[in-house]
MITI-217153 format. One record per atom (N, C-alpha, C, CB): residue in one letter; atom name; residue number from 1; z, y, x; chain. Coordinates in Angstrom, 1 decimal, padded with zeros to 4 digits. Glycine has a CB too. Example, Ala and Ser with C-alpha at 12.3 -4.5 7.8 and 13.67 -1.06 7.14 Angstrom:
BEGIN
   mivex   nulum   marvex       zz       yy       xx   nuro
       A       N        1    007.8   -005.7    013.2      A
       A      CA        1    007.8   -004.5    012.3      A
       A       C        1    007.8   -003.3    013.2      A
       A      CB        1    009.0   -004.5    011.3      A
       S       N        2    007.1   -002.2    012.8      A
       S      CA        2    007.1   -001.1    013.7      A
       S       C        2    007.9    000.0    012.9      A
       S      CB        2    005.7   -000.6    014.1      A
% end
This chain:
BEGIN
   mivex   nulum   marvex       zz       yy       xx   nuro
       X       N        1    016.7    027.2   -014.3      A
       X      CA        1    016.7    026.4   -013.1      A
       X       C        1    015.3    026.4   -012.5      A
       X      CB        1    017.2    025.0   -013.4      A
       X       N        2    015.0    027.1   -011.1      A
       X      CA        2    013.9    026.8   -010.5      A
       X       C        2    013.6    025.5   -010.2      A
       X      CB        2    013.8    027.5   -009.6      A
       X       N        3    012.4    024.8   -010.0      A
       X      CA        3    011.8    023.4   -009.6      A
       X       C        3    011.6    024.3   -008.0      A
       X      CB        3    010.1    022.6   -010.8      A
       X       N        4    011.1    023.6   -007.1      A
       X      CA        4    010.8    023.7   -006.4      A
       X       C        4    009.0    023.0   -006.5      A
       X      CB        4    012.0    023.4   -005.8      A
       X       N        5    007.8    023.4   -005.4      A
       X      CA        5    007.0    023.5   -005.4      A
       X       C        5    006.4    021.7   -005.9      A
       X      CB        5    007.0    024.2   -004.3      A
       X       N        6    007.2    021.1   -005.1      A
       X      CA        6    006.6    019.7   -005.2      A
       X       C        6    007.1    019.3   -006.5      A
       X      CB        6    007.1    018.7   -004.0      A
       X       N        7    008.5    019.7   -007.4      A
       X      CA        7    008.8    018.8   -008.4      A
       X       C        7    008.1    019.3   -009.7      A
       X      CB        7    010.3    018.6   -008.5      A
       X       N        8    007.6    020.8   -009.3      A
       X      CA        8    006.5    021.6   -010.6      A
       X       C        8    005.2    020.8   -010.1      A
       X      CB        8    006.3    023.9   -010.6      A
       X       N        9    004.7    020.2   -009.2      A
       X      CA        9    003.6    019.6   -008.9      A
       X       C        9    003.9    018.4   -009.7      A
       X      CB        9    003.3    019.4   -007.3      A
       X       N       10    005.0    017.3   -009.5      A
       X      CA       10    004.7    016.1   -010.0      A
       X       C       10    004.6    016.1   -011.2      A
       X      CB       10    005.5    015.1   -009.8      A
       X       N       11    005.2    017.6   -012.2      A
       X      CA       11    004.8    017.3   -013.4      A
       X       C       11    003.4    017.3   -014.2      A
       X      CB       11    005.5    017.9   -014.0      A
       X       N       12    002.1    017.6   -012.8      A
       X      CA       12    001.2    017.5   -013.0      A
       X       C       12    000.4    016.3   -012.8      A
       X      CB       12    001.0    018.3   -012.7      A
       X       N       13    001.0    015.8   -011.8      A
       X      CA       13    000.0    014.8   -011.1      A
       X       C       13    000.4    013.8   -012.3      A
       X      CB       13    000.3    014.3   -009.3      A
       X       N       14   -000.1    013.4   -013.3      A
       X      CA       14   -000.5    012.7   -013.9      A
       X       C       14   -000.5    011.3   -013.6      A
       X      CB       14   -001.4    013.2   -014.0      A
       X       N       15   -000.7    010.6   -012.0      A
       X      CA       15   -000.8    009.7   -011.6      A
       X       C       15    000.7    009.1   -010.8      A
       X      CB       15   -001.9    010.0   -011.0      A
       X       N       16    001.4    010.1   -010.7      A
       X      CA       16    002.2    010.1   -009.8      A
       X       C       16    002.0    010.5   -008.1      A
       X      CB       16    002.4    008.9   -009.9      A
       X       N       17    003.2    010.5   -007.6      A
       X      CA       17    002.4    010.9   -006.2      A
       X       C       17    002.1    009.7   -005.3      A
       X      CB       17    003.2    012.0   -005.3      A
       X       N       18    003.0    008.8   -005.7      A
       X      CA       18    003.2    007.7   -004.6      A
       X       C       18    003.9    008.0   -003.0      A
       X      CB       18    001.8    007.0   -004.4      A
       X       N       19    003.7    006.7   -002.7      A
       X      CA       19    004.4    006.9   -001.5      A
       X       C       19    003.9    007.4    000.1      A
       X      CB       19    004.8    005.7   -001.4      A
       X       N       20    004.5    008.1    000.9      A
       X      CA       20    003.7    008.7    001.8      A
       X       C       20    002.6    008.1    002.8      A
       X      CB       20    004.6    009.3    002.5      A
       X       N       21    001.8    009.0    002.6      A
       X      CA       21    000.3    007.5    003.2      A
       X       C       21    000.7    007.2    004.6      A
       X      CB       21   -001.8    008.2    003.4      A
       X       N       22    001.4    006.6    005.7      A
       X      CA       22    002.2    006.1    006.5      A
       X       C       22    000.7    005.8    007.2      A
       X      CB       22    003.5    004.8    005.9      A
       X       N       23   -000.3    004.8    006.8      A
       X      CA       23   -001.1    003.9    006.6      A
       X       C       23   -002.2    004.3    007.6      A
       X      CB       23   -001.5    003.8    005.3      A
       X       N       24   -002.5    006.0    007.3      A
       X      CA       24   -003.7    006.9    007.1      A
       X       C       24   -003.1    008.2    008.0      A
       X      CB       24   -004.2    007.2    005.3      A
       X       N       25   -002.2    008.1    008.1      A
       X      CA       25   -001.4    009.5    008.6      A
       X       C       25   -002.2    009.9    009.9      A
       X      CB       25    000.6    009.3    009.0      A
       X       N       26   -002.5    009.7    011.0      A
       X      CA       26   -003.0    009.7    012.2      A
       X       C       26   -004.9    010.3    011.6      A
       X      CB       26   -002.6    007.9    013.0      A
       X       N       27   -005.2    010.1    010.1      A
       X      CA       27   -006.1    011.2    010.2      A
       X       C       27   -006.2    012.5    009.6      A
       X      CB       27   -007.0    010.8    009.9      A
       X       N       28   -005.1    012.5    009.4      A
       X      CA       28   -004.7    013.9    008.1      A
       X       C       28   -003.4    014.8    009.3      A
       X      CB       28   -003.5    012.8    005.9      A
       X       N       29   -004.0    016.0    008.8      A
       X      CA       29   -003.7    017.0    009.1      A
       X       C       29   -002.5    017.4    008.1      A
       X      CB       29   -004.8    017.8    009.3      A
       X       N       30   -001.4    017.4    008.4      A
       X      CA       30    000.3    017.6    007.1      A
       X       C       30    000.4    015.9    006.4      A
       X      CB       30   -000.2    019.2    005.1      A
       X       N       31    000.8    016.4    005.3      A
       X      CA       31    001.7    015.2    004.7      A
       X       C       31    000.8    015.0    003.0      A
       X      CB       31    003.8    015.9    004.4      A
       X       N       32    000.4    013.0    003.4      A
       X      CA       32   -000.6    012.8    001.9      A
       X       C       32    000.1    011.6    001.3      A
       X      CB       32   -002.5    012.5    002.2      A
       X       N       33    000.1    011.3    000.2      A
       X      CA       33    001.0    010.6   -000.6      A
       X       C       33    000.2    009.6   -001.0      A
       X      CB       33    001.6    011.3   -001.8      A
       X       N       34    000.1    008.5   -001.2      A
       X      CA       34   -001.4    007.3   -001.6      A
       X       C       34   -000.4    006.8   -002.7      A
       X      CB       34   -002.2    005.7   -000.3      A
       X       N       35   -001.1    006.4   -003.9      A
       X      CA       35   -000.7    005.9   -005.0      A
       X       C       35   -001.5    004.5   -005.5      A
       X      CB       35   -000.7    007.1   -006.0      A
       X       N       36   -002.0    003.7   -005.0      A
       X      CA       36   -002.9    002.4   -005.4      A
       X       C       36   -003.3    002.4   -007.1      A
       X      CB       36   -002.0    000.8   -005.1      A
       X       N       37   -003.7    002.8   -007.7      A
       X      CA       37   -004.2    002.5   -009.2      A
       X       C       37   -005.0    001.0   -009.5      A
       X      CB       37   -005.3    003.8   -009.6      A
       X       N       38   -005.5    000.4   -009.1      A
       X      CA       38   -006.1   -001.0   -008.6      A
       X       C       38   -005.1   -001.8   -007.6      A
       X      CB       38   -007.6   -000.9   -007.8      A
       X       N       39   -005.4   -003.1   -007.6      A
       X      CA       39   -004.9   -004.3   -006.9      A
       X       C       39   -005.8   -004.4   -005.9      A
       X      CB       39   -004.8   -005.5   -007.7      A
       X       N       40   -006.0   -004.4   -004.6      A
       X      CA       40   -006.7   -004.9   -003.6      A
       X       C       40   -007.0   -006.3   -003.9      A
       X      CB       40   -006.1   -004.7   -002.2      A
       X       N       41   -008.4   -007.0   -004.1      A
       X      CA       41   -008.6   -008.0   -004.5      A
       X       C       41   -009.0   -008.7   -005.5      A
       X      CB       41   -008.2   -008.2   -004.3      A
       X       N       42   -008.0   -008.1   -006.5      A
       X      CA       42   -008.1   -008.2   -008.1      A
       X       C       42   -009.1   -007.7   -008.3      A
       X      CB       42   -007.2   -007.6   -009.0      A
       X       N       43   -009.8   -006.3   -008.1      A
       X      CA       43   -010.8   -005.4   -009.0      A
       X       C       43   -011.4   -005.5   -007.5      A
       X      CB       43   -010.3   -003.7   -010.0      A
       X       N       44   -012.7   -005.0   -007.8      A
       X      CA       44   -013.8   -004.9   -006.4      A
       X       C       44   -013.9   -003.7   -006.1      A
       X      CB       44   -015.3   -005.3   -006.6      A
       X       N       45   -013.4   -002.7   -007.3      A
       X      CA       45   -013.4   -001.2   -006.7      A
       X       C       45   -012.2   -000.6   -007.1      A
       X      CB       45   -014.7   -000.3   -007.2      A
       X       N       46   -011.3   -000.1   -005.5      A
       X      CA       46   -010.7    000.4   -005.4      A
       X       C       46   -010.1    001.9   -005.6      A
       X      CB       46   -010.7    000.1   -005.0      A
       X       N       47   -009.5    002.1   -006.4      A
       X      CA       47   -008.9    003.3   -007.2      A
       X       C       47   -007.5    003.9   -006.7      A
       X      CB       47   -008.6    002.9   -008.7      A
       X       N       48   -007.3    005.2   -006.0      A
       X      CA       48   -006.1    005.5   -005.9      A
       X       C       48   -005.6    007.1   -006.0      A
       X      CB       48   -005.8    005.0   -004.9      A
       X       N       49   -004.6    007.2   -006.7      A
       X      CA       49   -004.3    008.9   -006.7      A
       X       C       49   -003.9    009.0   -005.2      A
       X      CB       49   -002.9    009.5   -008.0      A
       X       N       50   -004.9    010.0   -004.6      A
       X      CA       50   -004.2    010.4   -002.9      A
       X       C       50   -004.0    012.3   -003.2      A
       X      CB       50   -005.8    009.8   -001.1      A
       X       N       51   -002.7    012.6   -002.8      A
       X      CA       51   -002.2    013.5   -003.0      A
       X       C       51   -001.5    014.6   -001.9      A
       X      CB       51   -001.6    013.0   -003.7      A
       X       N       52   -002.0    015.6   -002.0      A
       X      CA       52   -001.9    016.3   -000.2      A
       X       C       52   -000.9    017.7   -000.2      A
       X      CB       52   -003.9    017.0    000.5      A
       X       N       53    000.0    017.7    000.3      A
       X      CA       53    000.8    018.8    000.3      A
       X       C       53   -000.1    019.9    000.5      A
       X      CB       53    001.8    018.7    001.3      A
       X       N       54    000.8    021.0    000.4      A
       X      CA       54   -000.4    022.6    000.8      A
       X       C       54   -000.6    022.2    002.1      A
       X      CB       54    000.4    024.7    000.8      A
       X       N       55   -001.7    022.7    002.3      A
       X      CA       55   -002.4    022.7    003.8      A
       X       C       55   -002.8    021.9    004.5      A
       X      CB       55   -001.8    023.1    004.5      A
       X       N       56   -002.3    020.1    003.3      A
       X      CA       56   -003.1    019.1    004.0      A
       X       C       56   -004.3    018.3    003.9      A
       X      CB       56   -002.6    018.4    003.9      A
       X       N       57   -004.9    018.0    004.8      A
       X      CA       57   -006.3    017.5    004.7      A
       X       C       57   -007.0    016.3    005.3      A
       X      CB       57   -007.1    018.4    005.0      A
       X       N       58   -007.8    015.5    005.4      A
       X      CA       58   -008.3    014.9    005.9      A
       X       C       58   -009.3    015.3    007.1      A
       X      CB       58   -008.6    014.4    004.9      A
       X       N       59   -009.2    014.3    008.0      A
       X      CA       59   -010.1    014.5    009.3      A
       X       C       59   -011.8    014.2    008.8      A
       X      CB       59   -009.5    013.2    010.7      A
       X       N       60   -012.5    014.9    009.2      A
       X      CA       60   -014.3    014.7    009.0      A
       X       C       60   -014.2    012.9    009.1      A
       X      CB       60   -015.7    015.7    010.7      A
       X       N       61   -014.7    012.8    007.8      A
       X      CA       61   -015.2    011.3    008.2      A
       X       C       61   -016.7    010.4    007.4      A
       X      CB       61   -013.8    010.4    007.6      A
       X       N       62   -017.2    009.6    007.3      A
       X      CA       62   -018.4    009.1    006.7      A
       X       C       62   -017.7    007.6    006.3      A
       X      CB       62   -019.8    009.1    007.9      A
       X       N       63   -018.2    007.4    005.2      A
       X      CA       63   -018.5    006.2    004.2      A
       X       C       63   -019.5    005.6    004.9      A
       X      CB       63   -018.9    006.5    002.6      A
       X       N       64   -019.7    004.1    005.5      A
       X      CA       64   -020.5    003.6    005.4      A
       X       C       64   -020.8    002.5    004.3      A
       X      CB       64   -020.5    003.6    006.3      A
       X       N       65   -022.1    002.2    004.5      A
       X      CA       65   -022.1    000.8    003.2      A
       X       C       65   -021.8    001.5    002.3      A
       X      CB       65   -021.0   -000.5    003.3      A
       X       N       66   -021.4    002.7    001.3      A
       X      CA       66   -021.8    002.6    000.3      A
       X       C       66   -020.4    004.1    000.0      A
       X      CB       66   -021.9    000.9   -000.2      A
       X       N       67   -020.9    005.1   -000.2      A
       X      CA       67   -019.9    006.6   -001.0      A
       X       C       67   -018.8    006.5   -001.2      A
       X      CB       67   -020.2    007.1   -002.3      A
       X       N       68   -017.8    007.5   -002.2      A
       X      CA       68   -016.6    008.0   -002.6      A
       X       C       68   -016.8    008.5   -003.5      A
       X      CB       68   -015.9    008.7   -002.0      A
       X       N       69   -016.5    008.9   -004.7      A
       X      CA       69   -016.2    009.8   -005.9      A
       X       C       69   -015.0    009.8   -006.0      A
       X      CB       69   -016.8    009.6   -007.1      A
       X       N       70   -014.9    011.4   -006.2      A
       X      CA       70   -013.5    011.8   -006.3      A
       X       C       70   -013.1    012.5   -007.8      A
       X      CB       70   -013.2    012.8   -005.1      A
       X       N       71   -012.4    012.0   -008.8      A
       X      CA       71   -012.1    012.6   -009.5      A
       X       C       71   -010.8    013.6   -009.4      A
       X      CB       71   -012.1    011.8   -010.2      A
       X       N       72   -010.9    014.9   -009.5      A
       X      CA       72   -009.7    015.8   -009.0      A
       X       C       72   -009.2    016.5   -010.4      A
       X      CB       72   -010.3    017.1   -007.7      A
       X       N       73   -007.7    016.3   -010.1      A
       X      CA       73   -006.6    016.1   -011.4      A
       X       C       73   -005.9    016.8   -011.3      A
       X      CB       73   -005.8    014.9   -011.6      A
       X       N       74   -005.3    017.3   -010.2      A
       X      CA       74   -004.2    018.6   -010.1      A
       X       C       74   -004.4    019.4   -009.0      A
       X      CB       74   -002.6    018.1   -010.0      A
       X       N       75   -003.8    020.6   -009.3      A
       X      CA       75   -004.0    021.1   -008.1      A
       X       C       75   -005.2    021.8   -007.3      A
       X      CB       75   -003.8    020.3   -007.7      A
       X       N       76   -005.1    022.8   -006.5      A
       X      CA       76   -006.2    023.3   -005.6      A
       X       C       76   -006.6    022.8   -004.9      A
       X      CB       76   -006.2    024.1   -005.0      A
       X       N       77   -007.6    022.2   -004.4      A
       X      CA       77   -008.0    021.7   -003.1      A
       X       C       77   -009.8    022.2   -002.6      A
       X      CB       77   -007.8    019.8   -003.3      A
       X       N       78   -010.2    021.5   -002.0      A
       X      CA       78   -011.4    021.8   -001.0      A
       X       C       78   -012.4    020.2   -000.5      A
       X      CB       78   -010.5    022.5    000.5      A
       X       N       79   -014.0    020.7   -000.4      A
       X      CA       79   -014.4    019.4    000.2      A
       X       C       79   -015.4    020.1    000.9      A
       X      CB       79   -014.9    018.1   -000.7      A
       X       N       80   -015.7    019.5    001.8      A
       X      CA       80   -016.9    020.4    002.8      A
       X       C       80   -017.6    019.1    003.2      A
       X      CB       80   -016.3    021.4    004.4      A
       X       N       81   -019.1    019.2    003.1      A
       X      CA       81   -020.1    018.2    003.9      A
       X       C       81   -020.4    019.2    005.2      A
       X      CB       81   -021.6    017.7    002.9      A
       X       N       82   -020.9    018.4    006.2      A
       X      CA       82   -021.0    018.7    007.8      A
       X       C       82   -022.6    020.0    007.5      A
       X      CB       82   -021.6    016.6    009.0      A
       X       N       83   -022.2    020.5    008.0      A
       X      CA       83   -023.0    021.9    007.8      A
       X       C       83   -023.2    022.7    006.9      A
       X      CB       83   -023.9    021.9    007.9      A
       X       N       84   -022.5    022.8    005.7      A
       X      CA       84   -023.0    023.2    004.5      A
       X       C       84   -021.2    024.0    004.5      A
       X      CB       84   -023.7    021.9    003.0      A
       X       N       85   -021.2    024.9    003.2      A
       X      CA       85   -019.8    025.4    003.2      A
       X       C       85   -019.0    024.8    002.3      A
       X      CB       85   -019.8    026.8    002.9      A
       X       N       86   -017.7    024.9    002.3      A
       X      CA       86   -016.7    024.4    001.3      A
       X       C       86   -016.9    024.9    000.2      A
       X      CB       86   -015.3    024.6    001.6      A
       X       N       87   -016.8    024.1   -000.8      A
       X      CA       87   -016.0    024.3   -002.4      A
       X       C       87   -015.1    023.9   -002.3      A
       X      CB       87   -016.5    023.7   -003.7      A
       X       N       88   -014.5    024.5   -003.3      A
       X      CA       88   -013.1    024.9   -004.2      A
       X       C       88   -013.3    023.6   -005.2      A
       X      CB       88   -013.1    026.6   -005.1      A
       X       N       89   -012.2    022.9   -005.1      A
       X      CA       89   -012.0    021.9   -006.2      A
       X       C       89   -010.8    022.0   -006.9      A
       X      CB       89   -012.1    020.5   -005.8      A
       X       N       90   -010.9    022.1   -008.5      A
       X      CA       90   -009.7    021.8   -009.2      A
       X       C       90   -010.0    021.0   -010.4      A
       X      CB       90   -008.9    023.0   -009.5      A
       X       N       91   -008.6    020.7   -011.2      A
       X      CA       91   -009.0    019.7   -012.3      A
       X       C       91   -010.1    019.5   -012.6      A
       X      CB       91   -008.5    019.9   -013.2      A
       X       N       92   -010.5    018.2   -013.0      A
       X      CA       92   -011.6    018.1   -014.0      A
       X       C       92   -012.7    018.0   -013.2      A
       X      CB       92   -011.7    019.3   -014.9      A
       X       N       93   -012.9    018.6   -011.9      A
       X      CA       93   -014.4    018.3   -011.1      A
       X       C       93   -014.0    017.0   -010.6      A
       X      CB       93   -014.9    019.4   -009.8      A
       X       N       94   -015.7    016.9   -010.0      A
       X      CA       94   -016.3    015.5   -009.7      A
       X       C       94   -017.1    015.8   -008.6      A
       X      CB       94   -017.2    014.8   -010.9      A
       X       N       95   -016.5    014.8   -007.4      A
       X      CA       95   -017.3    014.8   -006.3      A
       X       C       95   -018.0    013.5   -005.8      A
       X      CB       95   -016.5    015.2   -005.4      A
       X       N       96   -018.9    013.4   -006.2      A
       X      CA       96   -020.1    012.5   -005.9      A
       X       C       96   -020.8    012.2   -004.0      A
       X      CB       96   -021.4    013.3   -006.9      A
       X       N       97   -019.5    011.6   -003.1      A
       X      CA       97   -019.9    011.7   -001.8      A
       X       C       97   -021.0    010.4   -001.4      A
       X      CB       97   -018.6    011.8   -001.0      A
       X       N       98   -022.4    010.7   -001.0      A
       X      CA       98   -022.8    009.8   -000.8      A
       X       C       98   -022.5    009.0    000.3      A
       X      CB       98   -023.7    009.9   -001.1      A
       X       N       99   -023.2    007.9    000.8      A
       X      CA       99   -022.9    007.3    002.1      A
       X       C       99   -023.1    007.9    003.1      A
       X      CB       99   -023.5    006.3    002.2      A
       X       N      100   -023.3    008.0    004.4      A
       X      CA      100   -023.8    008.4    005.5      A
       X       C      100   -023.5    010.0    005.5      A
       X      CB      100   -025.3    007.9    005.7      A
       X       N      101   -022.8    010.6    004.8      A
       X      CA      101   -022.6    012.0    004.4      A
       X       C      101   -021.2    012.3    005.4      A
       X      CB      101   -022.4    012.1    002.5      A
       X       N      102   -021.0    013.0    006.4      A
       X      CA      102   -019.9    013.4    006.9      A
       X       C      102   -019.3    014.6    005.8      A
       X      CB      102   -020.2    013.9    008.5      A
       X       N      103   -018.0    014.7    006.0      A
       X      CA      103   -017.2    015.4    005.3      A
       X       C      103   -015.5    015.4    004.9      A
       X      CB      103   -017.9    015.3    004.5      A
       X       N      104   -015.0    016.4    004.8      A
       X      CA      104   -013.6    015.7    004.5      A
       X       C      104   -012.8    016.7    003.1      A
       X      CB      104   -012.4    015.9    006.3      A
       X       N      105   -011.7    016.0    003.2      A
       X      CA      105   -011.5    016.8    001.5      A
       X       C      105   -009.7    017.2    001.9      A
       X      CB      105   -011.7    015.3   -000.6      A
       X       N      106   -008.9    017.9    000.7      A
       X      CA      106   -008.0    018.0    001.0      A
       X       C      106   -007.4    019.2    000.5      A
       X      CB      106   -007.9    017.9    002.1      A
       X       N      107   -005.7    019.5    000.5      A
       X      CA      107   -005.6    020.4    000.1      A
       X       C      107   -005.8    021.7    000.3      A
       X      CB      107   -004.9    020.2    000.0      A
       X       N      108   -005.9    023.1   -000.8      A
       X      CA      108   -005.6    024.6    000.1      A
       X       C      108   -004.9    025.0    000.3      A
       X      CB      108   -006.0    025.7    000.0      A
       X       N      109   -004.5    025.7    001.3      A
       X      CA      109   -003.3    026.6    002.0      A
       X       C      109   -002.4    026.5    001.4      A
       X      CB      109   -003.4    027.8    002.3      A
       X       N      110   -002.3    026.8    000.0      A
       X      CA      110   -001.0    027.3   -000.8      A
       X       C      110   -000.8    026.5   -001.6      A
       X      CB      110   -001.1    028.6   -001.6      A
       X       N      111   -001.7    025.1   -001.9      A
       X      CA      111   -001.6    024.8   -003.3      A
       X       C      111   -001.1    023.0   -002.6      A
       X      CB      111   -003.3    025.0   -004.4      A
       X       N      112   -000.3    022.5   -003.9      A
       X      CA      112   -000.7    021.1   -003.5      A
       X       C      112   -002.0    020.3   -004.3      A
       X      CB      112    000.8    020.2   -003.9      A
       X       N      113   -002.8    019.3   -003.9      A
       X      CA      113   -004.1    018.6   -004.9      A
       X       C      113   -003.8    017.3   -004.6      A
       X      CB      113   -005.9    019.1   -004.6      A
       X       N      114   -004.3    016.8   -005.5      A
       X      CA      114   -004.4    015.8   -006.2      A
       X       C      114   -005.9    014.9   -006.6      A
       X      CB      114   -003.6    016.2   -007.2      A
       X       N      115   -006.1    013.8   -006.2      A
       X      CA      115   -007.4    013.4   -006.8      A
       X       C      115   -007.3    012.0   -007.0      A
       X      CB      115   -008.7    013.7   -006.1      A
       X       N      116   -008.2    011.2   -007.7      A
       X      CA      116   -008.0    010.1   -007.8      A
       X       C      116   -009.8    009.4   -006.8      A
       X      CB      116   -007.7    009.9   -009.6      A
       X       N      117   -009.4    008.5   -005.5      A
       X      CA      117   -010.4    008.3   -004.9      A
       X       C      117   -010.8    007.0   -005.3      A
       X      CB      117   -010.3    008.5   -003.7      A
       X       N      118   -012.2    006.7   -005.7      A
       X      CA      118   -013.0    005.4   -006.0      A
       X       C      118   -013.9    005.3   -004.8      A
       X      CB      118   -013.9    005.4   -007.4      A
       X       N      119   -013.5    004.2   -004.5      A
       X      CA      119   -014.3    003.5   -003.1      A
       X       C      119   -015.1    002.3   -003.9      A
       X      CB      119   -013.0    002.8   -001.6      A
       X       N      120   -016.7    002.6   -003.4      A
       X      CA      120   -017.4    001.7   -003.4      A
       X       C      120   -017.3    000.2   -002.9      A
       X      CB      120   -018.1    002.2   -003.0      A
       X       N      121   -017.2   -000.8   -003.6      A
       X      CA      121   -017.4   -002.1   -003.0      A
       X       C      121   -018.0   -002.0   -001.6      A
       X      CB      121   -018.1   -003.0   -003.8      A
       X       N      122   -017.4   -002.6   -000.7      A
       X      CA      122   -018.2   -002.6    000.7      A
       X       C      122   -018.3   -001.7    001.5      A
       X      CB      122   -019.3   -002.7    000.6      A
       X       N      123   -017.9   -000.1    001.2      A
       X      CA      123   -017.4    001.3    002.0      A
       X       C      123   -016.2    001.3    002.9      A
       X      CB      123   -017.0    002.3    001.0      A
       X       N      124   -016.6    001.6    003.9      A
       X      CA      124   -015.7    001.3    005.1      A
       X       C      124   -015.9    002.8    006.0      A
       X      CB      124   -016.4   -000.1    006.0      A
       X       N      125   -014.6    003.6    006.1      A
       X      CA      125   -014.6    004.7    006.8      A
       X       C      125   -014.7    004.7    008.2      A
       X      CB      125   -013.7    005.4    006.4      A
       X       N      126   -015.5    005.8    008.6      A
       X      CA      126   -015.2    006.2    010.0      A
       X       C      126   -014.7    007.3    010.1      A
       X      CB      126   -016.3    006.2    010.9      A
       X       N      127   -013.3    007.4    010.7      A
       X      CA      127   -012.8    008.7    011.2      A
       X       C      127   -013.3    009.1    012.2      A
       X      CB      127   -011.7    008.7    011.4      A
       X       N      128   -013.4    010.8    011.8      A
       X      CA      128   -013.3    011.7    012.9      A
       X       C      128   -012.8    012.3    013.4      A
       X      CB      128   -013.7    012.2    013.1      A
       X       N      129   -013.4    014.1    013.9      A
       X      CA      129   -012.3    014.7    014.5      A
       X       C      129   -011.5    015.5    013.4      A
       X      CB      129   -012.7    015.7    015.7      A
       X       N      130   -010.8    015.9    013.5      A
       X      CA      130   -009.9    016.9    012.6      A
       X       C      130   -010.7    018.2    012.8      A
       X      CB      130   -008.1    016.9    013.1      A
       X       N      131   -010.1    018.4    011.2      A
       X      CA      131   -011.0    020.1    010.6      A
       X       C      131   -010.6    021.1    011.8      A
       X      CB      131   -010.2    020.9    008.8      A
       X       N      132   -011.3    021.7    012.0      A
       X      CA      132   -010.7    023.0    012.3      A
       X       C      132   -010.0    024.2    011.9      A
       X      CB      132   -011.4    023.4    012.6      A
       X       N      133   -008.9    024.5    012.7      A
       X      CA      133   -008.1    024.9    012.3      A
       X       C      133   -008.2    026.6    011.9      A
       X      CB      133   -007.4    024.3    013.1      A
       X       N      134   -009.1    026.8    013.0      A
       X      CA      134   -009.5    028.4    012.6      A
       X       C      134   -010.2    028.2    011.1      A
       X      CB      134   -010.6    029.4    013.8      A
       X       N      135   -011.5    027.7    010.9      A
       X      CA      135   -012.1    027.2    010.1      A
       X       C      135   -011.9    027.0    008.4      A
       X      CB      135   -012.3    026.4    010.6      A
       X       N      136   -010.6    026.2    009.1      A
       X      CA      136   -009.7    025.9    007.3      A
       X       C      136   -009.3    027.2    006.9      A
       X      CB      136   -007.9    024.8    007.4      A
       X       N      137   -008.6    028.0    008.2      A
       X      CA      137   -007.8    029.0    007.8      A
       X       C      137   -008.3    030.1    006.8      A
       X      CB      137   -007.4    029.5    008.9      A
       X       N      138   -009.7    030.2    007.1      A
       X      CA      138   -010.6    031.0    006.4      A
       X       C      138   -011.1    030.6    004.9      A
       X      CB      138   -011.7    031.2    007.3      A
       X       N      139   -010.4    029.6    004.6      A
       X      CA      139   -010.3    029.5    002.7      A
       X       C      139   -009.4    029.9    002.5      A
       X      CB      139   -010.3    028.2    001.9      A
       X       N      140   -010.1    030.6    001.2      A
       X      CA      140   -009.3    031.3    000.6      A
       X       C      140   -008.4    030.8    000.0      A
       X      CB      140   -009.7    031.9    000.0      A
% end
């Protein structure tokens, strides 16, 4: 019996996928899944598996007041800071985004990814414009 792409994914994501980020959709480019791992309120730093179909990504954005670390768990994906080039992220890496740092993360073309995001107490996003589309296209 074949799985299909997403149900051989969940047996990775570790976290689950959760439910479709509804929330956040208007900055993401395709379809991303948010999973809460923390209680808003309860704990001061918020934890969540956010999970991106192939080809989905997040729009350029900046942390203010205070970074992101991303622990990445399944899956291919990508992160690019504002002038510098993309890496390749899969399991096991660690992305250390500091404050005031533009940049956006997300899945590659073919793959679905997975990460678990920690937001700094007090970090508040500014969205931007969405990746470019020729741009993305050119990862591999």
């Amino acid at each position: 019996m074949n799985m299909t792409g997403r149900e051989a994914f969940e047996k990775q994501d570790v976290f689950g996928i959760g439910a479709p980020n509804d929330a956040y959709a208007q900055y993401f480019i395709g379809q991303s899944y948010l999973k809460p791992l923390t209680v808003p309120g309860a704990c001061p730093v918020f934890l969540a598996n956010v999970t991106f179909e192939p080809g989905c990504r997040n729009n350029w954005h900046i942390h203010h007041n205070g970074g992101q670390i991303l622990l990445c768990t399944a899956g291919r994906g990508y992160y690019q800071e504002w002038g510098k080039s993309a890496q390749e992220l899969n399991p096991g890496d660690v992305v250390n985004i500091p404050p005031e740092v533009k940049h956006w993360h997300g899945a590659a073309p073919d793959s679905w990814f997975a990460h678990i995001a920690i937001s700094v107490p007090g970090s508040k996003a500014e969205w931007l414009e969405p990746v470019d589309e020729a741009e993305y296209t050119k990862l591999k």
